[in-house]
N, CA, C and O atoms as a Maestro MAE file, in Angstrom:
{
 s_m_m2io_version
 :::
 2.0.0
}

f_m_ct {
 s_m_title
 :::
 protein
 m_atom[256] {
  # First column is atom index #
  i_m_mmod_type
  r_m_x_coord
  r_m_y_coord
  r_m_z_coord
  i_m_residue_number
  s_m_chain_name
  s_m_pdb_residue_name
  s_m_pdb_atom_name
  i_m_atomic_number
  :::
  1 25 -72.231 -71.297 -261.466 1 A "UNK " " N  " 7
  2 3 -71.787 -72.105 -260.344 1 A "UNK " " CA " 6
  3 2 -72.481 -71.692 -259.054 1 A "UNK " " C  " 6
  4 15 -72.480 -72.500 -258.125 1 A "UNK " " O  " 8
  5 25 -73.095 -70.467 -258.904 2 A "UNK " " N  " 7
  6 3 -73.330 -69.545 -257.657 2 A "UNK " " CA " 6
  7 2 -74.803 -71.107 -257.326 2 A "UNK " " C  " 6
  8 15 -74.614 -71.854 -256.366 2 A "UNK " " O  " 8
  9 25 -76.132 -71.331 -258.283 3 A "UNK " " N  " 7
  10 3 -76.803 -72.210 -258.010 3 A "UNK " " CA " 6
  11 2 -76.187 -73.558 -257.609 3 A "UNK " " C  " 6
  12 15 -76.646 -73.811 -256.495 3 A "UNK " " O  " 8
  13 25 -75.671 -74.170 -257.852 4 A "UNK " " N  " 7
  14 3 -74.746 -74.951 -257.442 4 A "UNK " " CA " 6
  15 2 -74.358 -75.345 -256.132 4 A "UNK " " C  " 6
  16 15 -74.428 -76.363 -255.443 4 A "UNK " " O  " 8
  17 25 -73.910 -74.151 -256.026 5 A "UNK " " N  " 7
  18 3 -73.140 -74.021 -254.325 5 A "UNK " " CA " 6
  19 2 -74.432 -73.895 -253.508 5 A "UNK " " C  " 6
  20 15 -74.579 -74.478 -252.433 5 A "UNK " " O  " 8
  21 25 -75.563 -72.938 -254.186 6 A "UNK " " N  " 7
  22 3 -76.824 -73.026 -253.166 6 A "UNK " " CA " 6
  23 2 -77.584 -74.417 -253.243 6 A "UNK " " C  " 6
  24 15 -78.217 -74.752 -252.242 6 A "UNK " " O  " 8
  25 25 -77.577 -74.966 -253.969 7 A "UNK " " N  " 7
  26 3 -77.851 -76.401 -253.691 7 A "UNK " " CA " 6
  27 2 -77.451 -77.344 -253.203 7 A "UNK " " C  " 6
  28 15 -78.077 -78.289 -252.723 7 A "UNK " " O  " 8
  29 25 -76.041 -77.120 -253.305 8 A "UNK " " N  " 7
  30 3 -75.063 -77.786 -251.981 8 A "UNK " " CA " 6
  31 2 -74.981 -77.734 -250.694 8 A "UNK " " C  " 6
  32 15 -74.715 -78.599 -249.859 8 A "UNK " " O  " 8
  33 25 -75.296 -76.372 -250.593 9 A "UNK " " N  " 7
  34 3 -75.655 -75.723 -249.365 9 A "UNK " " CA " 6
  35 2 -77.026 -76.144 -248.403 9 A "UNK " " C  " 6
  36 15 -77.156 -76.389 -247.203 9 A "UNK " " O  " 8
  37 25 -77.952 -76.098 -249.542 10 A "UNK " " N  " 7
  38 3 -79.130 -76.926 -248.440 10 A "UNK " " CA " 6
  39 2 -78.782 -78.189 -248.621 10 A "UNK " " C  " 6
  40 15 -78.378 -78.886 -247.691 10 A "UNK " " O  " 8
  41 25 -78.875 -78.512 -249.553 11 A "UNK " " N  " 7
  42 3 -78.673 -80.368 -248.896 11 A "UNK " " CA " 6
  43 2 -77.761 -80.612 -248.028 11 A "UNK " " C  " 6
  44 15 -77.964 -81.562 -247.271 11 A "UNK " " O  " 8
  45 25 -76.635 -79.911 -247.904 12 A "UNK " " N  " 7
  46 3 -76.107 -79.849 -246.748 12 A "UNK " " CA " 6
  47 2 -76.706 -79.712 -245.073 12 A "UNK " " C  " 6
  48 15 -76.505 -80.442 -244.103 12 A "UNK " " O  " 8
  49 25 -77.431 -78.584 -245.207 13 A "UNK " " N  " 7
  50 3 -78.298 -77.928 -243.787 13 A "UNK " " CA " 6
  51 2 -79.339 -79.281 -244.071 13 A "UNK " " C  " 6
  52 15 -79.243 -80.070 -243.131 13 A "UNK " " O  " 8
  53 25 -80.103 -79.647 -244.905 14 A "UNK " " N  " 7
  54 3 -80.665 -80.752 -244.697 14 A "UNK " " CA " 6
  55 2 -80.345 -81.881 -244.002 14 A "UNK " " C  " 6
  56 15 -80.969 -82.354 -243.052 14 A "UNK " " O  " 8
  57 25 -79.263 -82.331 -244.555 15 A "UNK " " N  " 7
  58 3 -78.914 -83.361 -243.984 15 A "UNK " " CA " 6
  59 2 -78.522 -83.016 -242.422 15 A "UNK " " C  " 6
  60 15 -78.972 -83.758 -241.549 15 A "UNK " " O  " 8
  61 25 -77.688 -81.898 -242.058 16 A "UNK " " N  " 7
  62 3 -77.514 -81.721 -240.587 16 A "UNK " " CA " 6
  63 2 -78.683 -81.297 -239.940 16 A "UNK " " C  " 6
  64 15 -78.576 -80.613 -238.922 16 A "UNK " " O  " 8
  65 25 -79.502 -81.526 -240.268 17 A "UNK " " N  " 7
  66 3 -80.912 -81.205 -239.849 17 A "UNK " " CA " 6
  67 2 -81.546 -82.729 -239.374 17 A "UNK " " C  " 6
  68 15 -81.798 -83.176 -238.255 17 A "UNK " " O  " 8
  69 25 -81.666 -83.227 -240.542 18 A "UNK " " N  " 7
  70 3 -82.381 -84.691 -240.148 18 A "UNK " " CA " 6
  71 2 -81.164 -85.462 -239.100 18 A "UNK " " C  " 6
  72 15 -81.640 -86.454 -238.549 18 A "UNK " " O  " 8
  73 25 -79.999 -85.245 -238.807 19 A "UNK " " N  " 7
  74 3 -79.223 -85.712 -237.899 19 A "UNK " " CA " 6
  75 2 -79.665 -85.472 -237.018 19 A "UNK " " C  " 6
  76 15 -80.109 -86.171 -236.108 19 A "UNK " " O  " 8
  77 25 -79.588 -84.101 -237.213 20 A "UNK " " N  " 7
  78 3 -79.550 -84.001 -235.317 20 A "UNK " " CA " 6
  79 2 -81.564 -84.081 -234.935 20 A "UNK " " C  " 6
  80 15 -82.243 -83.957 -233.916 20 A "UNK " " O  " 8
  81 25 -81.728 -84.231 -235.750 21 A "UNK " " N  " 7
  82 3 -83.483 -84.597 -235.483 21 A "UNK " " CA " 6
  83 2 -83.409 -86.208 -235.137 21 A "UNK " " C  " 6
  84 15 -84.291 -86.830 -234.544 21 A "UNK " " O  " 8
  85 25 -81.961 -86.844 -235.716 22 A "UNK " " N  " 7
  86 3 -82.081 -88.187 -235.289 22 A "UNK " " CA " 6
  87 2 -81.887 -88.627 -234.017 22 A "UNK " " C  " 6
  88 15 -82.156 -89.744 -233.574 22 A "UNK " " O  " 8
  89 25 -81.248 -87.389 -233.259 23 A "UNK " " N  " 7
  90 3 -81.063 -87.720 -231.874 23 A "UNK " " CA " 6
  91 2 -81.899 -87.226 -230.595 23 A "UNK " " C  " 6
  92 15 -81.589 -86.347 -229.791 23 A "UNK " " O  " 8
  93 25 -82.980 -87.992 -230.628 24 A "UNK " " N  " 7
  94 3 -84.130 -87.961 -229.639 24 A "UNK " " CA " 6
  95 2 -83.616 -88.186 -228.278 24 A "UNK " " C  " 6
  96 15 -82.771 -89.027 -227.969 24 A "UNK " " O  " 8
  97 25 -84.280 -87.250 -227.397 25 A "UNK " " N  " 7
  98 3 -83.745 -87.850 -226.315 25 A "UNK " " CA " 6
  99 2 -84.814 -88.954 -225.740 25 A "UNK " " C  " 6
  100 15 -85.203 -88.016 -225.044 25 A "UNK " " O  " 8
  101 25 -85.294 -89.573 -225.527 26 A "UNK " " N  " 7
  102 3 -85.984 -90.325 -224.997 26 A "UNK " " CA " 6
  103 2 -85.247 -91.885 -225.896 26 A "UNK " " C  " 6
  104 15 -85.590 -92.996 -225.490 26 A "UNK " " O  " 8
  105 25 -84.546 -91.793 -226.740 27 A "UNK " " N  " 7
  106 3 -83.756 -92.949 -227.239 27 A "UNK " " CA " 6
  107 2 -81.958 -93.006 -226.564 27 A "UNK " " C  " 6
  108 15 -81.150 -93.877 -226.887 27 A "UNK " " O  " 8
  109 25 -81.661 -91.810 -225.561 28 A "UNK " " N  " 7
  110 3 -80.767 -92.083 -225.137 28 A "UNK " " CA " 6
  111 2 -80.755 -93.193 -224.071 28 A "UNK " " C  " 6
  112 15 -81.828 -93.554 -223.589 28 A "UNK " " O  " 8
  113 25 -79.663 -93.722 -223.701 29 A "UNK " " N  " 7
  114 3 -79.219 -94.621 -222.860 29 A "UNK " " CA " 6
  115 2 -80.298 -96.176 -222.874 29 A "UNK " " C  " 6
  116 15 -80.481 -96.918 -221.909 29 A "UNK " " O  " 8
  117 25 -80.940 -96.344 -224.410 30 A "UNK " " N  " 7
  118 3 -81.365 -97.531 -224.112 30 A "UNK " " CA " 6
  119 2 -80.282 -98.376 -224.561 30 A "UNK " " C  " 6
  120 15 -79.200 -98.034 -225.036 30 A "UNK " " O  " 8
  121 25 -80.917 -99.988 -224.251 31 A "UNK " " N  " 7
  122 3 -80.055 -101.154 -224.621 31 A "UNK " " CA " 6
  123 2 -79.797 -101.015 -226.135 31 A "UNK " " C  " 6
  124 15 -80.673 -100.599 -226.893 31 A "UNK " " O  " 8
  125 25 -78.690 -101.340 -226.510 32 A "UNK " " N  " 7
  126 3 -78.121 -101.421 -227.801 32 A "UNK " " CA " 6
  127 2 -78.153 -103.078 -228.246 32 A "UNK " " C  " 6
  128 15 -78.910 -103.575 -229.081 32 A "UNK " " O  " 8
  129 25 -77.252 -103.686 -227.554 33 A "UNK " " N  " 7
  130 3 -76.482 -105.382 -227.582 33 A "UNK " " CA " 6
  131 2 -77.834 -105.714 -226.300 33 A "UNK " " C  " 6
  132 15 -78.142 -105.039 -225.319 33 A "UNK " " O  " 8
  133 25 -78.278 -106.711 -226.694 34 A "UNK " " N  " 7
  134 3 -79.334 -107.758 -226.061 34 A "UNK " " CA " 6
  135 2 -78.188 -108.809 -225.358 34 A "UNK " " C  " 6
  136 15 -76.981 -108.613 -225.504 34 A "UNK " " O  " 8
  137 25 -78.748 -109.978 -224.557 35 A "UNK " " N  " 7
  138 3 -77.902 -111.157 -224.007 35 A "UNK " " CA " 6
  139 2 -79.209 -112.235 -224.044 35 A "UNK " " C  " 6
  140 15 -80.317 -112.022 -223.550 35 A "UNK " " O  " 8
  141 25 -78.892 -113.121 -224.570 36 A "UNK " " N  " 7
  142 3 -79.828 -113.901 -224.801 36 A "UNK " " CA " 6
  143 2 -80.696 -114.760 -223.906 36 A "UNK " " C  " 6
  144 15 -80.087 -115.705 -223.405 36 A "UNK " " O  " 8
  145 25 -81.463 -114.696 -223.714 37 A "UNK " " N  " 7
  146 3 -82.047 -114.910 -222.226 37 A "UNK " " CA " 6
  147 2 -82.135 -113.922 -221.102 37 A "UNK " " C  " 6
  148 15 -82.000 -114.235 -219.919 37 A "UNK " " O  " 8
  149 25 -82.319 -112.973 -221.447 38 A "UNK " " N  " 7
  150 3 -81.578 -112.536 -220.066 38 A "UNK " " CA " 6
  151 2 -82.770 -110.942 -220.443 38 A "UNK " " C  " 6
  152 15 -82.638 -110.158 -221.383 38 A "UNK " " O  " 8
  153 25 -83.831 -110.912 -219.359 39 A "UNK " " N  " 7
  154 3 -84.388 -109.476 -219.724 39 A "UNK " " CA " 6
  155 2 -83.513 -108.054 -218.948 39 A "UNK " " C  " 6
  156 15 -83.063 -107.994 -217.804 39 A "UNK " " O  " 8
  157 25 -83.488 -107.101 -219.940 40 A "UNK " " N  " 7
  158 3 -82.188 -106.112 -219.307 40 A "UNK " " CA " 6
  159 2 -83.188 -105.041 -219.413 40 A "UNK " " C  " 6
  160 15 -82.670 -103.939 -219.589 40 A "UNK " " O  " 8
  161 25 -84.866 -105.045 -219.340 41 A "UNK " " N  " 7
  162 3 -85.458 -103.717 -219.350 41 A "UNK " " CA " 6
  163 2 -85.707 -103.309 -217.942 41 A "UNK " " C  " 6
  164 15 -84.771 -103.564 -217.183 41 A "UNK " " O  " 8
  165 25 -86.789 -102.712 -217.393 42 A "UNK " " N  " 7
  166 3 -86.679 -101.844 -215.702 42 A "UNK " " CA " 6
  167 2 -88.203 -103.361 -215.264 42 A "UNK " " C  " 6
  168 15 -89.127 -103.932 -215.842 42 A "UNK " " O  " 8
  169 25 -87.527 -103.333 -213.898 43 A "UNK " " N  " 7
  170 3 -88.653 -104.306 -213.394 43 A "UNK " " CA " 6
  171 2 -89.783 -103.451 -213.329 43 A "UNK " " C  " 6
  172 15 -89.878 -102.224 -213.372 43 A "UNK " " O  " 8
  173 25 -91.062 -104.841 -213.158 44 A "UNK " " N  " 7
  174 3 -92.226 -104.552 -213.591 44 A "UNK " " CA " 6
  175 2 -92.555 -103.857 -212.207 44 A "UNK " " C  " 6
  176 15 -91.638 -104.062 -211.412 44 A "UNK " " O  " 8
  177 25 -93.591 -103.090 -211.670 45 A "UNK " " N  " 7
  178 3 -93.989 -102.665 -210.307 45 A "UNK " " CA " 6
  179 2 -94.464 -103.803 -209.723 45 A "UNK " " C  " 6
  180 15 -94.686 -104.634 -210.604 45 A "UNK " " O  " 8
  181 25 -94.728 -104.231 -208.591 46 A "UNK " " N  " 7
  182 3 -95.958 -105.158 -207.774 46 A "UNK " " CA " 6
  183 2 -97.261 -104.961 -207.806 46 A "UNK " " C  " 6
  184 15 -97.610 -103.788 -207.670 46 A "UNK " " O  " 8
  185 25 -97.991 -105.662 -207.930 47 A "UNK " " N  " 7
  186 3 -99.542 -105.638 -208.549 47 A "UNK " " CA " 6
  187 2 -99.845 -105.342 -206.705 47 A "UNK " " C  " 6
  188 15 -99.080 -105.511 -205.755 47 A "UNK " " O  " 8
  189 25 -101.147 -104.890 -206.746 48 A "UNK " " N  " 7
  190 3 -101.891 -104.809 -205.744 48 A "UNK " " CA " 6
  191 2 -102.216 -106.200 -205.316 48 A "UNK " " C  " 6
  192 15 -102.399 -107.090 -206.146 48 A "UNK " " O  " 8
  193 25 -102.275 -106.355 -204.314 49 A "UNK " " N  " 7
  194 3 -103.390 -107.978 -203.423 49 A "UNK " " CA " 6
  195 2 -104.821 -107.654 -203.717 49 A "UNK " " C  " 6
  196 15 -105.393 -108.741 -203.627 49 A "UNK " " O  " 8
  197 25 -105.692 -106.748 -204.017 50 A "UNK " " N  " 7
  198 3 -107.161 -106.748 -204.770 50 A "UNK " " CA " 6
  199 2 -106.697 -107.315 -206.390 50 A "UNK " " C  " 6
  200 15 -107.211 -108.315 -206.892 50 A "UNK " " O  " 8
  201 25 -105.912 -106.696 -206.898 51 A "UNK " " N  " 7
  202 3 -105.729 -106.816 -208.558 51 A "UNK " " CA " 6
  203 2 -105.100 -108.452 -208.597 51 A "UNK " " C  " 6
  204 15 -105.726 -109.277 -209.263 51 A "UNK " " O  " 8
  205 25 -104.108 -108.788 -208.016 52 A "UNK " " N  " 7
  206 3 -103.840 -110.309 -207.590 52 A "UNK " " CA " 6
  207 2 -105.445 -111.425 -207.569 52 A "UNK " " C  " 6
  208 15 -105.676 -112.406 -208.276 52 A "UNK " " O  " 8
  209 25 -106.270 -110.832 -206.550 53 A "UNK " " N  " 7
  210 3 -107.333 -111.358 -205.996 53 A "UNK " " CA " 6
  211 2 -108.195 -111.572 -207.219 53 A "UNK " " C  " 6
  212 15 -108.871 -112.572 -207.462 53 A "UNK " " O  " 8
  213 25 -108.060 -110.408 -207.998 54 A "UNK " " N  " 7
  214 3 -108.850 -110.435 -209.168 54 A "UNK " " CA " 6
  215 2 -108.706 -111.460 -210.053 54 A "UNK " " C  " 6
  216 15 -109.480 -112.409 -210.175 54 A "UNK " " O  " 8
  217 25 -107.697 -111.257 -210.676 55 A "UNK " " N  " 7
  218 3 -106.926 -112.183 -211.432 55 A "UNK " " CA " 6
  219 2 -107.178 -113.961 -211.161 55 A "UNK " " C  " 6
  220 15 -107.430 -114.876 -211.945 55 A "UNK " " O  " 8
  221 25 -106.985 -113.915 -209.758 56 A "UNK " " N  " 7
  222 3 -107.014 -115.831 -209.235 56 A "UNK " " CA " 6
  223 2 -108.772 -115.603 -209.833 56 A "UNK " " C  " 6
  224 15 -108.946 -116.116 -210.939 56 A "UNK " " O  " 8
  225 25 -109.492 -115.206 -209.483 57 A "UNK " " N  " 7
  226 3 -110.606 -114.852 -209.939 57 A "UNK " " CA " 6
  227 2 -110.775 -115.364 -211.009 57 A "UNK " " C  " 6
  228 15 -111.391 -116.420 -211.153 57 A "UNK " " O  " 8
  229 25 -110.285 -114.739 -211.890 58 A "UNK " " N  " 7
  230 3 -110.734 -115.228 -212.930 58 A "UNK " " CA " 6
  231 2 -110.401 -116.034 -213.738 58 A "UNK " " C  " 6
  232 15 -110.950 -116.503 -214.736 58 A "UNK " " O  " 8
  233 25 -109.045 -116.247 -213.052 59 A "UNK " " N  " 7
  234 3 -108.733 -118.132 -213.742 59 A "UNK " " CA " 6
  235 2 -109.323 -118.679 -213.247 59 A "UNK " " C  " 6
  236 15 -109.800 -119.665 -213.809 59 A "UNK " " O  " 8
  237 25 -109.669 -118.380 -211.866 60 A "UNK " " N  " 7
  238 3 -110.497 -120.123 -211.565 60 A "UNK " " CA " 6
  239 2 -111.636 -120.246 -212.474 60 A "UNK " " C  " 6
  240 15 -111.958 -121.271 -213.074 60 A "UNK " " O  " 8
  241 25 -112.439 -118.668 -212.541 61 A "UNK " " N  " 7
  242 3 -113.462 -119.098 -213.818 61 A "UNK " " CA " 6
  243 2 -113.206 -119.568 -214.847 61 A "UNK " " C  " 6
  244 15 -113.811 -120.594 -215.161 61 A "UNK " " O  " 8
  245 25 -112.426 -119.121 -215.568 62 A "UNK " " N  " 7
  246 3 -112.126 -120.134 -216.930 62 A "UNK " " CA " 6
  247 2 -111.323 -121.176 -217.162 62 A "UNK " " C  " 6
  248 15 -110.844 -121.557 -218.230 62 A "UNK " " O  " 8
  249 25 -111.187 -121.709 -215.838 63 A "UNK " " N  " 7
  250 3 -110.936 -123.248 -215.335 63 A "UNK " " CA " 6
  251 2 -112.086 -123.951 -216.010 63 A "UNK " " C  " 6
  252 15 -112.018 -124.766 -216.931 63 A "UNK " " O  " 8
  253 25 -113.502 -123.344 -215.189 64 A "UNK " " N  " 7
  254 3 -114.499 -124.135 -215.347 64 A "UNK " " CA " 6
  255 2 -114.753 -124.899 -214.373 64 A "UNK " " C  " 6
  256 15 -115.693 -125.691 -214.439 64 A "UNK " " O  " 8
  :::
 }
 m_bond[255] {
  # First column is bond index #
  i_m_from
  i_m_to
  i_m_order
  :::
  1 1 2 1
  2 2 3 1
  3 3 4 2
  4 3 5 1
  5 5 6 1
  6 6 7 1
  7 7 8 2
  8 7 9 1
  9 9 10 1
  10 10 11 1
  11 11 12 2
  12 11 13 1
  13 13 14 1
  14 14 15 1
  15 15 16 2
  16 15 17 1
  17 17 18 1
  18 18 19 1
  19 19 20 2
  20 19 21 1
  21 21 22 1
  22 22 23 1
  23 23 24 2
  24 23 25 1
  25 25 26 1
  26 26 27 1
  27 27 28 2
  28 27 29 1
  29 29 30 1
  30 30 31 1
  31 31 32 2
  32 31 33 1
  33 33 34 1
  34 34 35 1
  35 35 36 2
  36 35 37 1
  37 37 38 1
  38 38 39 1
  39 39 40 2
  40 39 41 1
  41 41 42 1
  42 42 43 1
  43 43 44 2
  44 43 45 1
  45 45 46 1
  46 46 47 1
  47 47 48 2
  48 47 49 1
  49 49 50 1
  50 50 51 1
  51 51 52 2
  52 51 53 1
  53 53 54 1
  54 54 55 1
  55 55 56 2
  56 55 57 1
  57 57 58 1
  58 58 59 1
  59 59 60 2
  60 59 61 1
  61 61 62 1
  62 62 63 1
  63 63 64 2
  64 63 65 1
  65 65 66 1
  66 66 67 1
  67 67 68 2
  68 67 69 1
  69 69 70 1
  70 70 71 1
  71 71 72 2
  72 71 73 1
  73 73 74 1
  74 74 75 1
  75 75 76 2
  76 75 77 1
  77 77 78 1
  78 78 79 1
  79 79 80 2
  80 79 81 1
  81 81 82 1
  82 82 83 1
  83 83 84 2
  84 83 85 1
  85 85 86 1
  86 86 87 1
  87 87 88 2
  88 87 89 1
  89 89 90 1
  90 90 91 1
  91 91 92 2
  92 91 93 1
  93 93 94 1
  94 94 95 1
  95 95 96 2
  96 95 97 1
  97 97 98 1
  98 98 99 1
  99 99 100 2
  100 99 101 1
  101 101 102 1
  102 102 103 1
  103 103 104 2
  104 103 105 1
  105 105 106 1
  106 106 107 1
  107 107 108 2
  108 107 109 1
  109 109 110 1
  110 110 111 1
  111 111 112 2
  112 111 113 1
  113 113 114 1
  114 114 115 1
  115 115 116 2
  116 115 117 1
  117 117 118 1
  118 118 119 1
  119 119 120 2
  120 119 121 1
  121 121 122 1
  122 122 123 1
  123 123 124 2
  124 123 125 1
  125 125 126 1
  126 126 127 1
  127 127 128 2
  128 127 129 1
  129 129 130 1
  130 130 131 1
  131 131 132 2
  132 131 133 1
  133 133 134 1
  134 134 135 1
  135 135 136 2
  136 135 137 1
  137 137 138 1
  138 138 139 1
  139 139 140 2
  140 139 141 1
  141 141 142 1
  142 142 143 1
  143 143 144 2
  144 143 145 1
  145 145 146 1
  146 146 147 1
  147 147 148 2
  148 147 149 1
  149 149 150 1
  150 150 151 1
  151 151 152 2
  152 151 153 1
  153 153 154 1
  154 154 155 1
  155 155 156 2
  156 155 157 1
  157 157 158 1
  158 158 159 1
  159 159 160 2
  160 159 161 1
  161 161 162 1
  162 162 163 1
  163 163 164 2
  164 163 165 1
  165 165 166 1
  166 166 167 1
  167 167 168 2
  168 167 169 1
  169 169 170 1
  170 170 171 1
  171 171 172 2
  172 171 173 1
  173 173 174 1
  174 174 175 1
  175 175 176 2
  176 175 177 1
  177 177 178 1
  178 178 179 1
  179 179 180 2
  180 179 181 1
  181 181 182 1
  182 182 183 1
  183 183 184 2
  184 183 185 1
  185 185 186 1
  186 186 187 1
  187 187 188 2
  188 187 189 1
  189 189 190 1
  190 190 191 1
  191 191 192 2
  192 191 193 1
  193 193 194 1
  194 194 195 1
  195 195 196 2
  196 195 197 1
  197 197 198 1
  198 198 199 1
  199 199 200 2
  200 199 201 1
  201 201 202 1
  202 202 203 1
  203 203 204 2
  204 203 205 1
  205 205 206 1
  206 206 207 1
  207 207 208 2
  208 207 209 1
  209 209 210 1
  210 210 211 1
  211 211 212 2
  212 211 213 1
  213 213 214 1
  214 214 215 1
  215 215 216 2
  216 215 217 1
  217 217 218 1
  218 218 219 1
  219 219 220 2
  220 219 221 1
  221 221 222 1
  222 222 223 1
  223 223 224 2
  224 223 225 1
  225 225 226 1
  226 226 227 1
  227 227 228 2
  228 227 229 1
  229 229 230 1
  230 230 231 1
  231 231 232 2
  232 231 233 1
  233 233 234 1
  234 234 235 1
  235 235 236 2
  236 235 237 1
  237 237 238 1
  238 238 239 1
  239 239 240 2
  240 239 241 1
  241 241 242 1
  242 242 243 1
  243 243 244 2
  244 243 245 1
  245 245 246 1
  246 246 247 1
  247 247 248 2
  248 247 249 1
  249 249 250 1
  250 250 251 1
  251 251 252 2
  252 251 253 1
  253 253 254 1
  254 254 255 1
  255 255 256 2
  :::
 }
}
């Protein structure tokens, strides 16, 4: 029985192992429940007025 119990024993520590390996922190406090329509991530920054400038740029080129 003594093998037994040591095999119980790690799969035990195994498993509390891959748990708490399941709890990353960089996965705390995200969204869980979505709302449909509705974006709930961090606003985007403001682009620069050169990077803006750029951009009109280059739609108008591939306007044509």
């Amino acid at each position: 029985m003594g093998g037994k119990t040591r095999l119980l024993t790690a799969v035990a520590l195994s498993a509390a192992m891959l748990a708490i390996a399941g709890c990353n922190e960089q996965e705390q406090g995200r969204v869980l429940y979505h709302d449909k329509g509705v974006y709930q991530g961090e606003p985007d920054s403001p682009l620069a007025d050169e990077t803006v400038d750029t951009l009109r740029q280059r739609a108008l080129n591939q306007r044509g």
